[in-house]
mmCIF file of the N, C-alpha and C atoms, coordinates in Angstrom:
data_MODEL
# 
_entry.id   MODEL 
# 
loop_
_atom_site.group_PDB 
_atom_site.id 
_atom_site.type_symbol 
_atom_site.label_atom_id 
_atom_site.label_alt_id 
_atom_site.label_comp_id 
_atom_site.label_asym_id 
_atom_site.label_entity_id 
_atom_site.label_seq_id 
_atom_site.pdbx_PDB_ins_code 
_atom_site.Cartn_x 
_atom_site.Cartn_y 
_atom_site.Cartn_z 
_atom_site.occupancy 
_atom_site.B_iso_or_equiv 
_atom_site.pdbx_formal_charge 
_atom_site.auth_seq_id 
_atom_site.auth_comp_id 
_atom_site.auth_asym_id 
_atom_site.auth_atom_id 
_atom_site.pdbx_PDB_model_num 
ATOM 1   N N  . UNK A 1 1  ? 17.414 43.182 45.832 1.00 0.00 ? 1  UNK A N  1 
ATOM 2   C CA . UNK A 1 1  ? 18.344 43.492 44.774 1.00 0.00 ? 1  UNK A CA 1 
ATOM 3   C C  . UNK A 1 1  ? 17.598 44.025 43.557 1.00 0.00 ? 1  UNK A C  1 
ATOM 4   N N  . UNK A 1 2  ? 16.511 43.521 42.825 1.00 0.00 ? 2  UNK A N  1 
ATOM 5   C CA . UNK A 1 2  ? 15.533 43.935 41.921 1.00 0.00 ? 2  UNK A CA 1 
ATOM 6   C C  . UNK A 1 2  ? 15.409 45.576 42.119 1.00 0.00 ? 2  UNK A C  1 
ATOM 7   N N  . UNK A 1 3  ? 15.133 46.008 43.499 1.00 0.00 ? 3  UNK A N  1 
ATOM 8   C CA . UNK A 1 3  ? 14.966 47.197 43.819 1.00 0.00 ? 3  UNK A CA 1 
ATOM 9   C C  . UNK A 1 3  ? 16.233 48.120 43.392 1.00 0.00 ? 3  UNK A C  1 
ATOM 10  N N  . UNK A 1 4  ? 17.126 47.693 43.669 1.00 0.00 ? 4  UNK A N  1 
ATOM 11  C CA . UNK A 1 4  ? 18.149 48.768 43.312 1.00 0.00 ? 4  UNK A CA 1 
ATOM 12  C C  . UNK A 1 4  ? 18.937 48.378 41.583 1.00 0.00 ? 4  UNK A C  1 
ATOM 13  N N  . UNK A 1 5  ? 18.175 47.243 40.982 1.00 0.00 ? 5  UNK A N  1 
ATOM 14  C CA . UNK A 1 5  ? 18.405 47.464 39.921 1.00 0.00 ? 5  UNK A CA 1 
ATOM 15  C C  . UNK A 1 5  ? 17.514 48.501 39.017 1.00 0.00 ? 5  UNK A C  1 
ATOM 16  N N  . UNK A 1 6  ? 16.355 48.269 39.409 1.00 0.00 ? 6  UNK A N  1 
ATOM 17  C CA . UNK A 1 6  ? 15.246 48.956 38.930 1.00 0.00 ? 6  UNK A CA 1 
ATOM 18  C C  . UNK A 1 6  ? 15.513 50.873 39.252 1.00 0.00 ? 6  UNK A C  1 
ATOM 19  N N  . UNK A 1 7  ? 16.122 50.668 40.405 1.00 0.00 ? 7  UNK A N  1 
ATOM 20  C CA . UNK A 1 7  ? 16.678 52.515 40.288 1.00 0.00 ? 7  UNK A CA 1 
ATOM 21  C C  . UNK A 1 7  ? 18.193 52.634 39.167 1.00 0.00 ? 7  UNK A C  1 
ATOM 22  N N  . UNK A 1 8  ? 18.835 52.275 39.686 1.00 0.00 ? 8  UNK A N  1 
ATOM 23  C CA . UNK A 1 8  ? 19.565 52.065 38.509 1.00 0.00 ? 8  UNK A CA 1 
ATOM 24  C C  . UNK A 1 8  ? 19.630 52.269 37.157 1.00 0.00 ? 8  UNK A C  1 
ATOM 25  N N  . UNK A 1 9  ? 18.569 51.315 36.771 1.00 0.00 ? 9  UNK A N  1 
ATOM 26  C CA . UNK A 1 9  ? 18.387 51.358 35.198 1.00 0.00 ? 9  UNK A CA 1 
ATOM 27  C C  . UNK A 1 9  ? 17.095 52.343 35.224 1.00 0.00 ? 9  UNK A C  1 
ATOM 28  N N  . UNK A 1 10 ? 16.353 52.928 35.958 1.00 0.00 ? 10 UNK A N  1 
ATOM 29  C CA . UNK A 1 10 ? 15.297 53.942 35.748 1.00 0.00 ? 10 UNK A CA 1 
ATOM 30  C C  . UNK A 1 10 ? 14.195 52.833 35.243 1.00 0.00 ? 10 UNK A C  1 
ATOM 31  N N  . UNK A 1 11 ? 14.177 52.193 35.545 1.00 0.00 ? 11 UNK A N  1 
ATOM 32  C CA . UNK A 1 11 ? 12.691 51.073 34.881 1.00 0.00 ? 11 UNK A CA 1 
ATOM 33  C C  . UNK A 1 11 ? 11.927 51.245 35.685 1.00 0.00 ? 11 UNK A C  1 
ATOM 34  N N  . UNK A 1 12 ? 10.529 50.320 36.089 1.00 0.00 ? 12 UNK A N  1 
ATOM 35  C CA . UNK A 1 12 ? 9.333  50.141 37.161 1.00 0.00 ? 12 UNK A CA 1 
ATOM 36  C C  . UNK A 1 12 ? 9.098  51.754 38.062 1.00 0.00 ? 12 UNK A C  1 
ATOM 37  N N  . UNK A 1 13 ? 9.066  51.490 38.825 1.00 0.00 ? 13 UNK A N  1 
ATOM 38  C CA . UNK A 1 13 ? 8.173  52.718 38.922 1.00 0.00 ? 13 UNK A CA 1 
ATOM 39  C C  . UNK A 1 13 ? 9.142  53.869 39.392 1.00 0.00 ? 13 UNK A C  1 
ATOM 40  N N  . UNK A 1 14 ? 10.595 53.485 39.101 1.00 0.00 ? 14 UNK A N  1 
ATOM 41  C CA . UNK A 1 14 ? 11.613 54.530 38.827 1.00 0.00 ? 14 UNK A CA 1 
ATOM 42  C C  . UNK A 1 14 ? 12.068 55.113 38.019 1.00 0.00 ? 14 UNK A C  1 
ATOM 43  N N  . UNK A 1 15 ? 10.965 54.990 36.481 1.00 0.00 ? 15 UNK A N  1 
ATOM 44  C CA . UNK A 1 15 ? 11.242 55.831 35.610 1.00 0.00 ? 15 UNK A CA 1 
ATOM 45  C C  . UNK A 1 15 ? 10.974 57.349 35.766 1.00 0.00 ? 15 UNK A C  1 
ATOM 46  N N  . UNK A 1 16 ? 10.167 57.388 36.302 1.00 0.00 ? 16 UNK A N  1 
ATOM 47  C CA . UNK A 1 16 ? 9.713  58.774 36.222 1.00 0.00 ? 16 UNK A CA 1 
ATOM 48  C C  . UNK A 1 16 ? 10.349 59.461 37.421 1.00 0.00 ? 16 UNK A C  1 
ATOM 49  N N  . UNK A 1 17 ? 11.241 58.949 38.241 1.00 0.00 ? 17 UNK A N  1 
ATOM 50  C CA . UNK A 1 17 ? 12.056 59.863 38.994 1.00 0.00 ? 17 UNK A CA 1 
ATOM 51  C C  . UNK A 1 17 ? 13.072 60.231 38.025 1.00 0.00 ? 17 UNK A C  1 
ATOM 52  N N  . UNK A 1 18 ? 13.523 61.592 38.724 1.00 0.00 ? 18 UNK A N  1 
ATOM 53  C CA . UNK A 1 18 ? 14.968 62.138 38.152 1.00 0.00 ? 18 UNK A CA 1 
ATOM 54  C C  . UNK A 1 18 ? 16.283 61.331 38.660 1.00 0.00 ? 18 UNK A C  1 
ATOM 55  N N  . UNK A 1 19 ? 17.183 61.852 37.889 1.00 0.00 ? 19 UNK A N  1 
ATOM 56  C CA . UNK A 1 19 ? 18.423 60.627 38.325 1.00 0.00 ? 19 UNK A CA 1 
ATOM 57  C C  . UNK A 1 19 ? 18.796 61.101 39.548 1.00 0.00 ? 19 UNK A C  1 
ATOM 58  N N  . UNK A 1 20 ? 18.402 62.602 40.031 1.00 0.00 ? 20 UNK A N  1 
ATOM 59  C CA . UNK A 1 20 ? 18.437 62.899 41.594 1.00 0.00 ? 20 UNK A CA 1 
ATOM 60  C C  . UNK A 1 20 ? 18.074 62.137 42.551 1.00 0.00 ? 20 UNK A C  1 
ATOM 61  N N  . UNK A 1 21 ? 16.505 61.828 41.742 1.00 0.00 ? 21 UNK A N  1 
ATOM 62  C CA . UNK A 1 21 ? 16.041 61.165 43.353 1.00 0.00 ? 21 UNK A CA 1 
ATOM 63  C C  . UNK A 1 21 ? 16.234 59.964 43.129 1.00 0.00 ? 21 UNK A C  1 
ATOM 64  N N  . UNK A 1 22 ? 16.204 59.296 42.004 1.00 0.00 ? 22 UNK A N  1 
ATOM 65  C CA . UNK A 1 22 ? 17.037 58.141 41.748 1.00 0.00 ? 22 UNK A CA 1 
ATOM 66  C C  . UNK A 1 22 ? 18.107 58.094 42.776 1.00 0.00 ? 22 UNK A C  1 
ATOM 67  N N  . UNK A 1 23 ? 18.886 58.479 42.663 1.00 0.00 ? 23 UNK A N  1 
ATOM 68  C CA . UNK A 1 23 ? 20.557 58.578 43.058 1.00 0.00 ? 23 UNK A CA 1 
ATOM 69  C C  . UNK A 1 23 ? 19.655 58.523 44.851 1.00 0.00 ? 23 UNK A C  1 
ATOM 70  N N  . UNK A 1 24 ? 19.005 59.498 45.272 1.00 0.00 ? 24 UNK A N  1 
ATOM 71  C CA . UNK A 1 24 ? 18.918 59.324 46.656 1.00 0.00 ? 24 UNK A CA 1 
ATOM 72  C C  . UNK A 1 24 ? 18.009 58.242 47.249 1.00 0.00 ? 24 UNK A C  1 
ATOM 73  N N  . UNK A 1 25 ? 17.477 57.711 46.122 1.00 0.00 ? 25 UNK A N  1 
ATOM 74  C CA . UNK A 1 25 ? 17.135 56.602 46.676 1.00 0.00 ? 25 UNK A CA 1 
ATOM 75  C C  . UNK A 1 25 ? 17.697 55.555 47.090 1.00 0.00 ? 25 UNK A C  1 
ATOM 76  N N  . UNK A 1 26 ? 18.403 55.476 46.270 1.00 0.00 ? 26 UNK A N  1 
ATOM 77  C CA . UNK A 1 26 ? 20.009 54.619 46.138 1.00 0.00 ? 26 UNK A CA 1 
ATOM 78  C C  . UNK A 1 26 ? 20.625 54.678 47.134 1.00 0.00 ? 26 UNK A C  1 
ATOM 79  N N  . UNK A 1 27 ? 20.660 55.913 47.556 1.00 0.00 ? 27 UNK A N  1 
ATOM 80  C CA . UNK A 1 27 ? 21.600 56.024 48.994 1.00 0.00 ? 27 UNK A CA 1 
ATOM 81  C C  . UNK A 1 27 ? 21.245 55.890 50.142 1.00 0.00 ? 27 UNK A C  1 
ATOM 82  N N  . UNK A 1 28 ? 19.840 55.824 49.929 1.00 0.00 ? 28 UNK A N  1 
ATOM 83  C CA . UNK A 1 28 ? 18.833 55.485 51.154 1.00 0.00 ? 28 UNK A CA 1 
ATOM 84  C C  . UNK A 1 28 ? 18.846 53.915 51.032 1.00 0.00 ? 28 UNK A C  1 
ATOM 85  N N  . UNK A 1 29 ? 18.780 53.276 50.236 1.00 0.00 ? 29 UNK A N  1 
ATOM 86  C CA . UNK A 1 29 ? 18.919 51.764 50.079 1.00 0.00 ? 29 UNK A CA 1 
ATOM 87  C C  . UNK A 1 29 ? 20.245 51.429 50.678 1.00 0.00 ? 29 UNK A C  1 
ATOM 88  N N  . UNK A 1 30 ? 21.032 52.423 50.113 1.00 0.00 ? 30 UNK A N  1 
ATOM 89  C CA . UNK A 1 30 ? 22.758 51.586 50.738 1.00 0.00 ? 30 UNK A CA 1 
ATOM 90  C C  . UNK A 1 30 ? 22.464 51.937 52.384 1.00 0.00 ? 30 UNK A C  1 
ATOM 91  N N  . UNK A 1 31 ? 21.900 52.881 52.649 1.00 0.00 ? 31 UNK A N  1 
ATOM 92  C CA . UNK A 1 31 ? 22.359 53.417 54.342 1.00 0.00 ? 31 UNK A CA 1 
ATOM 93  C C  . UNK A 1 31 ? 21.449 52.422 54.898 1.00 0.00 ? 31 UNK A C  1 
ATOM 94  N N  . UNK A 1 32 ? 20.372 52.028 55.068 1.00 0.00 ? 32 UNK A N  1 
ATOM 95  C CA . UNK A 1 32 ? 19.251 51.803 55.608 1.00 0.00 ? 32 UNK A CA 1 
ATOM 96  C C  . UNK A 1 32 ? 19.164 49.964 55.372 1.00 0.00 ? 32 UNK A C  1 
ATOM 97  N N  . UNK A 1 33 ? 19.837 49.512 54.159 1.00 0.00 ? 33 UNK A N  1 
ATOM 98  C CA . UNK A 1 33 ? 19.934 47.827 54.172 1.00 0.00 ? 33 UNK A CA 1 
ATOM 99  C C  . UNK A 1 33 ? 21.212 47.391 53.976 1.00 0.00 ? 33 UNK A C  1 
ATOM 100 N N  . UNK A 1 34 ? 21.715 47.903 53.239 1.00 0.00 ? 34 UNK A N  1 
ATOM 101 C CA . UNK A 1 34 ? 23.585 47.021 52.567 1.00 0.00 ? 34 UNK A CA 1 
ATOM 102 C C  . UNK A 1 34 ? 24.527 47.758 53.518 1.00 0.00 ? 34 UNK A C  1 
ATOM 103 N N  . UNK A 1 35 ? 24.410 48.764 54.267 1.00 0.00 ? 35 UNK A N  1 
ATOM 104 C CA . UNK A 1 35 ? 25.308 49.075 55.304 1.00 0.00 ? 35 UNK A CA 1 
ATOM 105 C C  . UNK A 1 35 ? 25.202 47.788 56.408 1.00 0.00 ? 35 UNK A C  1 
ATOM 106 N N  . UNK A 1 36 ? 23.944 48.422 57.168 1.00 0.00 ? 36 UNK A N  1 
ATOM 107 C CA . UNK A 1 36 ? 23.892 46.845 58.185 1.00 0.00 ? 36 UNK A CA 1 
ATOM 108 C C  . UNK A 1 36 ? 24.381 45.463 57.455 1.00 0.00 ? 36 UNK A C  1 
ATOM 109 N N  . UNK A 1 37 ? 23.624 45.137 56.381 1.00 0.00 ? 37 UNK A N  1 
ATOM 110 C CA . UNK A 1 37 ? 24.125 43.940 55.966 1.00 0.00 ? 37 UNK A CA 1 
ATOM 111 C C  . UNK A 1 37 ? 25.355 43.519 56.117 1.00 0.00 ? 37 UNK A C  1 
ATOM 112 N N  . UNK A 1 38 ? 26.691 44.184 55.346 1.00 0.00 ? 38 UNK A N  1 
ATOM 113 C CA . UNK A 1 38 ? 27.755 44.494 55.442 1.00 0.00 ? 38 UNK A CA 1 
ATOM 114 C C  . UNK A 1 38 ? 28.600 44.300 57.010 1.00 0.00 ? 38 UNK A C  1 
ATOM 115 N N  . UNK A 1 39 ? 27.991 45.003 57.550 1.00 0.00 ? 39 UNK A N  1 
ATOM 116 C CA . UNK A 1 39 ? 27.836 45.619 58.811 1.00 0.00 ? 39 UNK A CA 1 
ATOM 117 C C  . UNK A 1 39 ? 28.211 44.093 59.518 1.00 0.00 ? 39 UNK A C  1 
ATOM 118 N N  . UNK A 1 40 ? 27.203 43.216 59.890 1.00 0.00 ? 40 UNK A N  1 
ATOM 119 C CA . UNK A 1 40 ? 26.964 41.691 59.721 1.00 0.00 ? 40 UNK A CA 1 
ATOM 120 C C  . UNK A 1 40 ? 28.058 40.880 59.325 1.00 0.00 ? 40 UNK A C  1 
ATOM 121 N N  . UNK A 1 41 ? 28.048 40.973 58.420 1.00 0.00 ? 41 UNK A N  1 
ATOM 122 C CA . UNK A 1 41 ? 28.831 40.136 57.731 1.00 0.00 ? 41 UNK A CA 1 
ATOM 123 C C  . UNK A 1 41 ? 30.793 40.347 58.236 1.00 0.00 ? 41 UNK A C  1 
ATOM 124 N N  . UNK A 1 42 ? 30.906 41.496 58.391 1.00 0.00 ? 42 UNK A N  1 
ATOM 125 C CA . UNK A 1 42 ? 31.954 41.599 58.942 1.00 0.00 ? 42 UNK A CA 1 
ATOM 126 C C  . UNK A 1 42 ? 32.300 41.008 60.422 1.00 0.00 ? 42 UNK A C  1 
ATOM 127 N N  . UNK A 1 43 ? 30.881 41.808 61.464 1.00 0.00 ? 43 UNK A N  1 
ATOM 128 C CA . UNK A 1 43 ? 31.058 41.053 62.964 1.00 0.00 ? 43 UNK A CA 1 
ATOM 129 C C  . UNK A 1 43 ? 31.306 39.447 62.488 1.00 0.00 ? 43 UNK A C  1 
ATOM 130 N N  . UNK A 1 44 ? 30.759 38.625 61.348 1.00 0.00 ? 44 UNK A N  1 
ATOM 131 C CA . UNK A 1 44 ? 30.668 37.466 61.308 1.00 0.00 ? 44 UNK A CA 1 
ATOM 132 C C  . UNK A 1 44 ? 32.573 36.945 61.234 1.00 0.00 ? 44 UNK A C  1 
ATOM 133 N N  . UNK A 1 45 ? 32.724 37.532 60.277 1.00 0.00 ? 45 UNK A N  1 
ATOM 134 C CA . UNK A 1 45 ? 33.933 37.201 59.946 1.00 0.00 ? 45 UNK A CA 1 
ATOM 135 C C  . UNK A 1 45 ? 35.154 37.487 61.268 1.00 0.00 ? 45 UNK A C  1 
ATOM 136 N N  . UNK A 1 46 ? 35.084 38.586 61.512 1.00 0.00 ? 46 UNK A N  1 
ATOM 137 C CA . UNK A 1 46 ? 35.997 38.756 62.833 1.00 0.00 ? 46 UNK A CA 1 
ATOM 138 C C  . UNK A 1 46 ? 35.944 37.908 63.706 1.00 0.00 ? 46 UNK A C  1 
ATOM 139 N N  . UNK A 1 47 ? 34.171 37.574 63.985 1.00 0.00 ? 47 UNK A N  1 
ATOM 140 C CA . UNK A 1 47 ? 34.853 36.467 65.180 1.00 0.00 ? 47 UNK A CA 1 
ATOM 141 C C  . UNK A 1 47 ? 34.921 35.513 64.660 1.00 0.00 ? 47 UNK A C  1 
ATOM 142 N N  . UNK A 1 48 ? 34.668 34.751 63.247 1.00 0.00 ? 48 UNK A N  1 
ATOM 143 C CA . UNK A 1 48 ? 35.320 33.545 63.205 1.00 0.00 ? 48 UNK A CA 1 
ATOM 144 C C  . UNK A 1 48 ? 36.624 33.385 62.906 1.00 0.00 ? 48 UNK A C  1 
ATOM 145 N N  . UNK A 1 49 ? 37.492 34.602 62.732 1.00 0.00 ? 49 UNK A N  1 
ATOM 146 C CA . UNK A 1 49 ? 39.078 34.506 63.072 1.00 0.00 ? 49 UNK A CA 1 
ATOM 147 C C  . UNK A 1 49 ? 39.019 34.768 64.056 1.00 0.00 ? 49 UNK A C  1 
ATOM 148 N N  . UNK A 1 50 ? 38.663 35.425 64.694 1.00 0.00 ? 50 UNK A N  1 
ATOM 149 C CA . UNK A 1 50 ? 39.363 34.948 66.522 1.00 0.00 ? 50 UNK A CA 1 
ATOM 150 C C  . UNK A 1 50 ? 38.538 33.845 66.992 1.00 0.00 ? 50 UNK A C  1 
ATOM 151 N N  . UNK A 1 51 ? 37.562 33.077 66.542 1.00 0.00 ? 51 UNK A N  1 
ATOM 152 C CA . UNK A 1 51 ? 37.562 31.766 67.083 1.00 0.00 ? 51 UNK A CA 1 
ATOM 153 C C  . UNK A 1 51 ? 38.805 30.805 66.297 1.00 0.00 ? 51 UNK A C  1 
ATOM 154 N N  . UNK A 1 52 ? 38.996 30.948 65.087 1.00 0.00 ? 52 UNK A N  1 
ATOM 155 C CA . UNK A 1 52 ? 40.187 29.746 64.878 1.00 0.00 ? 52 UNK A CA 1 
ATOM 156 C C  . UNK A 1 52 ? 41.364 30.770 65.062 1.00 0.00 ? 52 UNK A C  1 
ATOM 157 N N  . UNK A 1 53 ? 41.664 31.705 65.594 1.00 0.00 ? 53 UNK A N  1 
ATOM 158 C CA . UNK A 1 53 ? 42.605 32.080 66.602 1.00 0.00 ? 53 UNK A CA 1 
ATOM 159 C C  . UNK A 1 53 ? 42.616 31.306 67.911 1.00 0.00 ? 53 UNK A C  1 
ATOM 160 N N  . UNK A 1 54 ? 41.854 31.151 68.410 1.00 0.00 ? 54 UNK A N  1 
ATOM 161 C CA . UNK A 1 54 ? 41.515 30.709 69.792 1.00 0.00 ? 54 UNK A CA 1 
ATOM 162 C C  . UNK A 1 54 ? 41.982 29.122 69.575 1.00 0.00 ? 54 UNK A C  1 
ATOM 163 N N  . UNK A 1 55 ? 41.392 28.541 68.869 1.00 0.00 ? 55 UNK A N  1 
ATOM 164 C CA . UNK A 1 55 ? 41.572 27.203 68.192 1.00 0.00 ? 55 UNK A CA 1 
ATOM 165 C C  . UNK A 1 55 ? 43.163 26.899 67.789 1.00 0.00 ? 55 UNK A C  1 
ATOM 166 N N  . UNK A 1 56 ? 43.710 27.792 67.322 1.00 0.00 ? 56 UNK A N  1 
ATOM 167 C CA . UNK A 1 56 ? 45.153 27.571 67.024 1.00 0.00 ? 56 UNK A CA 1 
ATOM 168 C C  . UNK A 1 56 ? 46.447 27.626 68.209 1.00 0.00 ? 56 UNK A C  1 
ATOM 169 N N  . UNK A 1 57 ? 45.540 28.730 69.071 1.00 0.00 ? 57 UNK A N  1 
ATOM 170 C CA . UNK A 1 57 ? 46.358 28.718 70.460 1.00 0.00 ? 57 UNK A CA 1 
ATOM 171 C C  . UNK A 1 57 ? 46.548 27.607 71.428 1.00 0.00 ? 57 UNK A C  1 
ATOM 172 N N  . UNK A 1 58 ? 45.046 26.837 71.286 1.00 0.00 ? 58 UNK A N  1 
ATOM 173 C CA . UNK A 1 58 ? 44.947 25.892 71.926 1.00 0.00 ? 58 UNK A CA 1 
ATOM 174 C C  . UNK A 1 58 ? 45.436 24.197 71.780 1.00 0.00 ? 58 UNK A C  1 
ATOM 175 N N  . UNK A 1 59 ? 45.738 24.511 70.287 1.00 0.00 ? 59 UNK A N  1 
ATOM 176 C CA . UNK A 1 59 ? 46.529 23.672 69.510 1.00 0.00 ? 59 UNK A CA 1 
ATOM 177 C C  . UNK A 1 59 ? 48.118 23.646 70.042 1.00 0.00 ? 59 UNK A C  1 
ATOM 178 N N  . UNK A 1 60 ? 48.287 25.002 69.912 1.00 0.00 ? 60 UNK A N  1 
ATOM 179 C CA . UNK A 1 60 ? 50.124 24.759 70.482 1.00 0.00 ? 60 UNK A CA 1 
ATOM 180 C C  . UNK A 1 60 ? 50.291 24.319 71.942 1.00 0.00 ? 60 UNK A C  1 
ATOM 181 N N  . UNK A 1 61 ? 48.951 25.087 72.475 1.00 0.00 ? 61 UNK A N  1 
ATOM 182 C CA . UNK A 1 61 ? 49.067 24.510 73.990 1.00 0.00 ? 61 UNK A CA 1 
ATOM 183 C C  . UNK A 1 61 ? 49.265 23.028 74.101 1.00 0.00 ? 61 UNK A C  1 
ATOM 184 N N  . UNK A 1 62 ? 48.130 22.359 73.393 1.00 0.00 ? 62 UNK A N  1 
ATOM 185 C CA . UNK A 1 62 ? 48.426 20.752 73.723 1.00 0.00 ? 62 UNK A CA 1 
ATOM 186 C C  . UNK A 1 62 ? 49.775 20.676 72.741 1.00 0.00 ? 62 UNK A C  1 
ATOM 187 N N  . UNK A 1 63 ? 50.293 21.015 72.045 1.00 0.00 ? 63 UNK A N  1 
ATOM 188 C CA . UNK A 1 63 ? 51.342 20.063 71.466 1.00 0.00 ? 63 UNK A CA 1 
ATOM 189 C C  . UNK A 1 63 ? 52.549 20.650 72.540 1.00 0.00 ? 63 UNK A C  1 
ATOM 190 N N  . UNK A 1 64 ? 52.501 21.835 73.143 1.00 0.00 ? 64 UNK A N  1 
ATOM 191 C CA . UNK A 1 64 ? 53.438 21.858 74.121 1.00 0.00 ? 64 UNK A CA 1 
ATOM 192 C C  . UNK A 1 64 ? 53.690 20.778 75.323 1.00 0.00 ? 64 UNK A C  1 
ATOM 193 N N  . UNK A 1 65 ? 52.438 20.887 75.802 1.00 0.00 ? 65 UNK A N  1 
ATOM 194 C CA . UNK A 1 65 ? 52.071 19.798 76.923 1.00 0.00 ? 65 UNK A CA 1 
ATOM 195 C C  . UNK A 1 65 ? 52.914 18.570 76.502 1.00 0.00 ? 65 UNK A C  1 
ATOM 196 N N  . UNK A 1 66 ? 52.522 18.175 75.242 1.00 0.00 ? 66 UNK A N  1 
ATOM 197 C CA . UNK A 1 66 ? 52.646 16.580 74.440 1.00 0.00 ? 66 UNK A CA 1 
ATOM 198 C C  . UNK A 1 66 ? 54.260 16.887 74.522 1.00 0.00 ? 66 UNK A C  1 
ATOM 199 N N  . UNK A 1 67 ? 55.066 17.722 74.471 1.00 0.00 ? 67 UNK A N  1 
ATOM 200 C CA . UNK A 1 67 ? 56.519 17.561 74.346 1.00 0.00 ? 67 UNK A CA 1 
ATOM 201 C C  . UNK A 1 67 ? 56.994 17.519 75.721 1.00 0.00 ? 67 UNK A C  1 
ATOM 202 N N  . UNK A 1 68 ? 56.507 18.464 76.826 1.00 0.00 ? 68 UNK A N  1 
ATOM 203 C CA . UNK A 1 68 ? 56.830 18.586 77.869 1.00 0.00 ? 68 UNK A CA 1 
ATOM 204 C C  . UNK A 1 68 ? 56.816 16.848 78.204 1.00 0.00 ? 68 UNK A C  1 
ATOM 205 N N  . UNK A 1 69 ? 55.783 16.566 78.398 1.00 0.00 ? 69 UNK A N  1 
ATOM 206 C CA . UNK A 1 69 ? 55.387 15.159 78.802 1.00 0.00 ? 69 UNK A CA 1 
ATOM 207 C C  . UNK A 1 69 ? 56.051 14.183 78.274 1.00 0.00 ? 69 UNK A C  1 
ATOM 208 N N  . UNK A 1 70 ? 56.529 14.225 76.755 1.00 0.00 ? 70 UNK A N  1 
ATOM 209 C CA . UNK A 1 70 ? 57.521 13.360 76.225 1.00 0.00 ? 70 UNK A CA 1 
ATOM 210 C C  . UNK A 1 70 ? 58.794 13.323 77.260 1.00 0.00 ? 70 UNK A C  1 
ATOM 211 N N  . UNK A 1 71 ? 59.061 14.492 77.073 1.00 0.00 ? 71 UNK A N  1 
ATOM 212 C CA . UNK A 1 71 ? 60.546 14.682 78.112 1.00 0.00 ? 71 UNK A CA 1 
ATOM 213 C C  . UNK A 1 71 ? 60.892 14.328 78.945 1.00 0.00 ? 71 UNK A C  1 
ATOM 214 N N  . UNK A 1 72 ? 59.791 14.390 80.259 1.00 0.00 ? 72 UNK A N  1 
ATOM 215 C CA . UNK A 1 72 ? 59.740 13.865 81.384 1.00 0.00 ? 72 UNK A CA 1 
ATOM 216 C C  . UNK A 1 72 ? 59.771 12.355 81.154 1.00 0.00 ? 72 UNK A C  1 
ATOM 217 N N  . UNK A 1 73 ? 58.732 11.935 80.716 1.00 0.00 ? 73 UNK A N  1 
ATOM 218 C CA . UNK A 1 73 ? 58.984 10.415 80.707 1.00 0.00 ? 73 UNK A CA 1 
ATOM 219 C C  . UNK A 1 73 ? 60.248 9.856  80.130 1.00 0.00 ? 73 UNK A C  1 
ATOM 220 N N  . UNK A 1 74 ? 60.982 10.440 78.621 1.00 0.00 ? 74 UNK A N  1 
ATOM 221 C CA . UNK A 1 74 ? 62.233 10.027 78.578 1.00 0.00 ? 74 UNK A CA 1 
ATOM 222 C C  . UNK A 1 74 ? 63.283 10.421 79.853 1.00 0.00 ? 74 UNK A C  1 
ATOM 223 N N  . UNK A 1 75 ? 63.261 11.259 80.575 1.00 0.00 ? 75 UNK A N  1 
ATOM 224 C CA . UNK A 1 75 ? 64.241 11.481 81.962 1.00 0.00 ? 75 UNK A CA 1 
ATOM 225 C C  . UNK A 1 75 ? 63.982 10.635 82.967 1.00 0.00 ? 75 UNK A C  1 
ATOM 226 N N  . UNK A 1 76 ? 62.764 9.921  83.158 1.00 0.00 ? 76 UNK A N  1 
ATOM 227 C CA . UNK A 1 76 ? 62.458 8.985  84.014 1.00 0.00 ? 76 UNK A CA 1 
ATOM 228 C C  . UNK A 1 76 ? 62.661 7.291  83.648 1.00 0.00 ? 76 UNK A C  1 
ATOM 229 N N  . UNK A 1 77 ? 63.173 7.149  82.327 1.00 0.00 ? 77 UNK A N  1 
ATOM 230 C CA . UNK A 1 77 ? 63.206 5.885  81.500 1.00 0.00 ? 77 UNK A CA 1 
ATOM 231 C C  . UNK A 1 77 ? 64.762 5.519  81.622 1.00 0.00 ? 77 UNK A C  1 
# 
């Protein structure tokens, strides 16, 4: 992060670039680390909604079961 503040504000040893190569450095920083990062962070998130997707399905399943099974035993009582 230091790094892309330092292009940014033109300080450390990004003063003496132009705000051109500034700027493409910048964009080489976004393509090359905070894309993947990003990148990451999303696969992360997707599957942990479809794991508590998965988790919620499996939830109705047993509470179905649990009613079915109520039923029967009240028809047999």
């Amino acid at each position: 992060m230091g790094r892309i503040v330092e292009l940014h504000k033109g300080t450390g040893d990004s003063e003496k670039m132009s705000f051109g190569e500034r700027a493409d450095a910048l964009n080489e920083l976004f393509t090359e680390q905070l894309i993947p990062f990003f990148r990451d962070i999303n696969a992360a998130n997707i599957e942990a909604q479809v794991e508590e997707q998965l988790y919620y399905q499996q939830t109705l399943e047993y509470q179905n079961r649990e009613t079915k099974a109520d039923l029967i035993k009240q028809k047999y009582e």
